[in-house]
C-alpha positions, 0 to 999 in steps of 0.5 A: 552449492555450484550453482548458488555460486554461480548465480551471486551471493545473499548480498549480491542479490539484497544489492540487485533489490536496492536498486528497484528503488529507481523504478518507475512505482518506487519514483512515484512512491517516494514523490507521494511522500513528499505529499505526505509531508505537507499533509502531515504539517497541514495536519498539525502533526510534528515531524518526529509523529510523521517519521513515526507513522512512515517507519511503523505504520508504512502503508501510505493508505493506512496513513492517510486514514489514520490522520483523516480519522484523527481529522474527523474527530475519531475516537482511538478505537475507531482510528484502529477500526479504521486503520485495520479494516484498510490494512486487511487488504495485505494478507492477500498480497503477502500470501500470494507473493510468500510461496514465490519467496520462501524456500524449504529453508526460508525461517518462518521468523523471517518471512513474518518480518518481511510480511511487515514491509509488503504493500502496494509497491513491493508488491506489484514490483514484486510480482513484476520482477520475482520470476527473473530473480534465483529462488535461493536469492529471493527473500534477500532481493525482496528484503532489499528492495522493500527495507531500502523503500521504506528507509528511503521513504521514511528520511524522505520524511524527515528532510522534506517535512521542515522544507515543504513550510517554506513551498508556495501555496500551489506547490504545498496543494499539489504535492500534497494532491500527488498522495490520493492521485497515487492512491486512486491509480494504485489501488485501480491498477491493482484491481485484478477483480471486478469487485474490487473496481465496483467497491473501489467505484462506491467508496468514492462516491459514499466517502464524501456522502459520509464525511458530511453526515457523519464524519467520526465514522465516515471512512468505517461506514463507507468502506464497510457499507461500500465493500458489502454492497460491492460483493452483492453487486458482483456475485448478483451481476457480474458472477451471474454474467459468467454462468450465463456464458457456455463453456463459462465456469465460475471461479 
């Protein structure tokens, strides 16, 4: 009990996590959202249908694909297909960051409840900066730097959604450009496996190939067609490259 002490309390560290928001990946973040903005007015949305989809759906991407669903003409279900299929990429990230954050006292509730918040940028700050952090202390210094993100982001949302009507044209463009320029380099800097570059490398190209044949479906098809091919090219190619390297073991 000394030592907890001696290393702060539960709201010390839930502070010493707020403060992440004035990271470098927090910044780009909140910029993104600005974008977001703009897309969401061009989009047709309202302003309480955006501050909505930031506080609830969260992930920037699954956004993104759900209003390009909607874009396309999409039915419901495919919009959830859609939006599921691009939100599975998560679990990964939450399993590999809860046994970093939990304790033998850490409630399941509670880590179900913070499982909400994990995205791209709590995790790759999460990961970054989880070692320097108490284990007794890390769930409240998560919890304070992914609520406060999301809090941040979401009246970034509400205040810049009325303002970005009145941006020039050029300034609305590359605000709005800002949101998949964030998305390419973060999901390319986060790409810690092959495959993950290669179906990322696909998507790009089959995307547009889709969005003109069939654009109802075109984000199902090229993410389940890219993904699928992806895989075939990586244990086919590259896990083919690593066998055939001596002293080489595939994972």
């Amino acid at each position: 009990m000394s030592a907890e002490v001696n290393q702060g309390t539960h709201a010390l560290w839930f502070a010493k996590g707020m403060k992440g928001i004035f990271s470098l990946p927090a910044m780009i973040l909140m910029a993104s959202f600005i974008g977001f903005s703009a897309f969401a007015l061009e989009s047709g949305f309202t302003r309480e249908q955006a501050v909505f989809m930031t506080f609830t759906v969260w992930a920037l991407p699954a956004k993104m694909i759900l209003i390009g669903s909607m874009l396309g003409g999409a039915n419901l279900a495919a919009c959830f297909l859609a939006v599921t299929l691009s939100s599975v990429r998560m679990m990964p990230m939450v399993a590999s960051i809860v046994p970093d954050l939990k304790t033998s006292r850490t409630p399941t509730w509670l880590l179900l409840f913070l499982s909400h918040f994990v995205a791209i940028t709590a995790w790759v700050f999460t990961t970054q900066n989880i070692n320097s952090v108490p284990r007794p202390f890390r769930v409240s210094w998560f919890a304070g730097f992914a609520i406060t993100l999301t809090l941040v982001n979401t009246l970034i949302v509400a205040v810049s959604f009325g303002i970005v009507a009145s941006f020039p044209p050029l300034v609305a463009g590359v605000l709005f450009f800002m949101t998949p320029v964030y998305f390419v380099a973060s999901i390319w800097a986060s790409a810690t496996h092959s495959v993950v570059k290669v179906a990322f490398i696909i998507g790009l190209i089959a995307g547009p190939l889709f969005a003109m044949i069939e654009p109802e479906f075109d984000i199902i098809y090229a993410g389940l067609g890219g993904g699928t091919l992806a895989y075939f090219i990586d244990r086919r190619w590259f896990r083919r490259k690593i066998q055939s390297q001596p002293g080489e073991i595939e994972p």
